[in-house]
C-alpha positions in Angstrom: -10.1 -1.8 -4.0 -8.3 0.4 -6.9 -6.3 3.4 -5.0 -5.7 6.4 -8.3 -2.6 8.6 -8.1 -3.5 12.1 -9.1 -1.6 13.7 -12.1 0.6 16.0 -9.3 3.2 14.3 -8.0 5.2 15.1 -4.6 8.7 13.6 -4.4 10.3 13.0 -0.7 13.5 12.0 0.4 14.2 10.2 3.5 18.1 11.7 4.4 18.2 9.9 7.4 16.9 6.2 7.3 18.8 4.2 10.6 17.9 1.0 8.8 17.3 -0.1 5.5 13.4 -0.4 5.5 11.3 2.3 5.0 8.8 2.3 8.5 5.0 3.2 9.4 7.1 5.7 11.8 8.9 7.2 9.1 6.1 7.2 7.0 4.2 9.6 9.5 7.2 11.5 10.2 7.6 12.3 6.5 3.7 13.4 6.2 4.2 15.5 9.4 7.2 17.5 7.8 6.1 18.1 4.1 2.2 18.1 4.8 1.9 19.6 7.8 -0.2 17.3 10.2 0.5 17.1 13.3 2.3 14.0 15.1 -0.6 12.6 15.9 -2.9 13.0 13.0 0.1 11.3 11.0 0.1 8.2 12.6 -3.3 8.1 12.4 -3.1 8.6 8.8 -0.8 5.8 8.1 -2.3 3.7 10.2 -5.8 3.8 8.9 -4.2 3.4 5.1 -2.3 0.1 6.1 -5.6 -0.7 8.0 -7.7 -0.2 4.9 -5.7 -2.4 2.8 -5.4 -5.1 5.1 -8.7 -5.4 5.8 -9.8 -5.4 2.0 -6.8 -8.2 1.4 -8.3 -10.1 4.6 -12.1 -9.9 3.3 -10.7 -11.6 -0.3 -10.6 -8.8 -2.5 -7.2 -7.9 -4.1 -5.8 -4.0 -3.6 -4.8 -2.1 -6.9 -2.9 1.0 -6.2 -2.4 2.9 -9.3 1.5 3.5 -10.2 2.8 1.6 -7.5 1.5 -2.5 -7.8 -1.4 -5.0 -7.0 -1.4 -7.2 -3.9 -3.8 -10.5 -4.6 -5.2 -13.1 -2.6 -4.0 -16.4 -3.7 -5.9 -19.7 -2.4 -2.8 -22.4 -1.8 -4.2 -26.1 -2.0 -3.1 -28.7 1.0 0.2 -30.5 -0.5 2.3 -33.0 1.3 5.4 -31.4 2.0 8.6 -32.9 4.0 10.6 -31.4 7.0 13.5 -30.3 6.0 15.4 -31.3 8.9 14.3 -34.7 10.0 13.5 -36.0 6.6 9.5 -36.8 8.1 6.6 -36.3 5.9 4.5 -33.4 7.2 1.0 -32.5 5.7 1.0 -28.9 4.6 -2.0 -27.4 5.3 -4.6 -25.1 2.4 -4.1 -21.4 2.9 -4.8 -18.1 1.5 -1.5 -15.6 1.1 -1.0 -12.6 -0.5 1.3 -11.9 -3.3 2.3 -8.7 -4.6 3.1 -8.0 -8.1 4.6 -4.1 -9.0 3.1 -1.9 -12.1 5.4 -1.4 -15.2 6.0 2.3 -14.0 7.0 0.8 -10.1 9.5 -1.5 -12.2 10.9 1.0 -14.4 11.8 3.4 -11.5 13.7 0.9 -9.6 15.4 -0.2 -12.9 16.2 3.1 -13.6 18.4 3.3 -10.4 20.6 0.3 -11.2 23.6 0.3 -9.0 22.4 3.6 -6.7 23.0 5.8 -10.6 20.3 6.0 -13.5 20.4 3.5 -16.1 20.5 4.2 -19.5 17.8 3.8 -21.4 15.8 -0.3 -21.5 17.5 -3.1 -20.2 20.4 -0.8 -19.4 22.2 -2.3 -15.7 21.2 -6.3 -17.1 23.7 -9.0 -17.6 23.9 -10.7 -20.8 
């Protein structure tokens, strides 16, 4: 599934996060106040857009959302493995997991905000 970003682009700020992770709650809460859905049709919204991707990720296909990153199914092989406390062999079972890998313009923007202030210009905010 490939979601497009349109050539508009709306910027939000979230002023008063309680905790460091941006949540589905907040997420509606921020489509209530700048689009102007109602509570209800807002968690609906989010909820059927996590929904949709999860479902596509848990049918095999990989998600590609345009300007933000692509999460892909990976198939792991079985592996013997060892538990880390006892010392035991354990046999680790195959499994599918997703990864997620962010688009060059995703990476830029968080580069650019080295430190909580804008970089300047490539590389800027990197130790030698």
């Amino acid at each position: 599934m490939t979601l497009g970003t349109e050539s508009t682009t709306m910027e939000f700020t979230v002023d008063s996060l309680e905790s460091p992770a941006l949540t589905k709650a907040q997420l509606a809460d921020l489509l209530f106040e700048h689009i102007g859905l109602n509570k209800r049709e807002s968690k609906d919204m989010v909820d059927a857009f996590f929904d949709l991707i999860a479902n596509d990720l848990v049918e095999g296909n990989d998600v590609k959302i345009s300007g933000f990153g692509n999460f892909h199914i990976r198939t792991k092989a079985a592996r013997p493995g060892r538990n880390p406390r006892t010392g035991e062999p354990v046999a680790i079972e195959a499994r599918r997991v997703v990864t997620f890998h962010a688009s060059p313009k995703l990476k830029e923007q968080v580069q650019a905000t080295v430190g909580g202030a804008p970089a300047a210009g490539p590389g800027a905010g990197l130790e030698p």
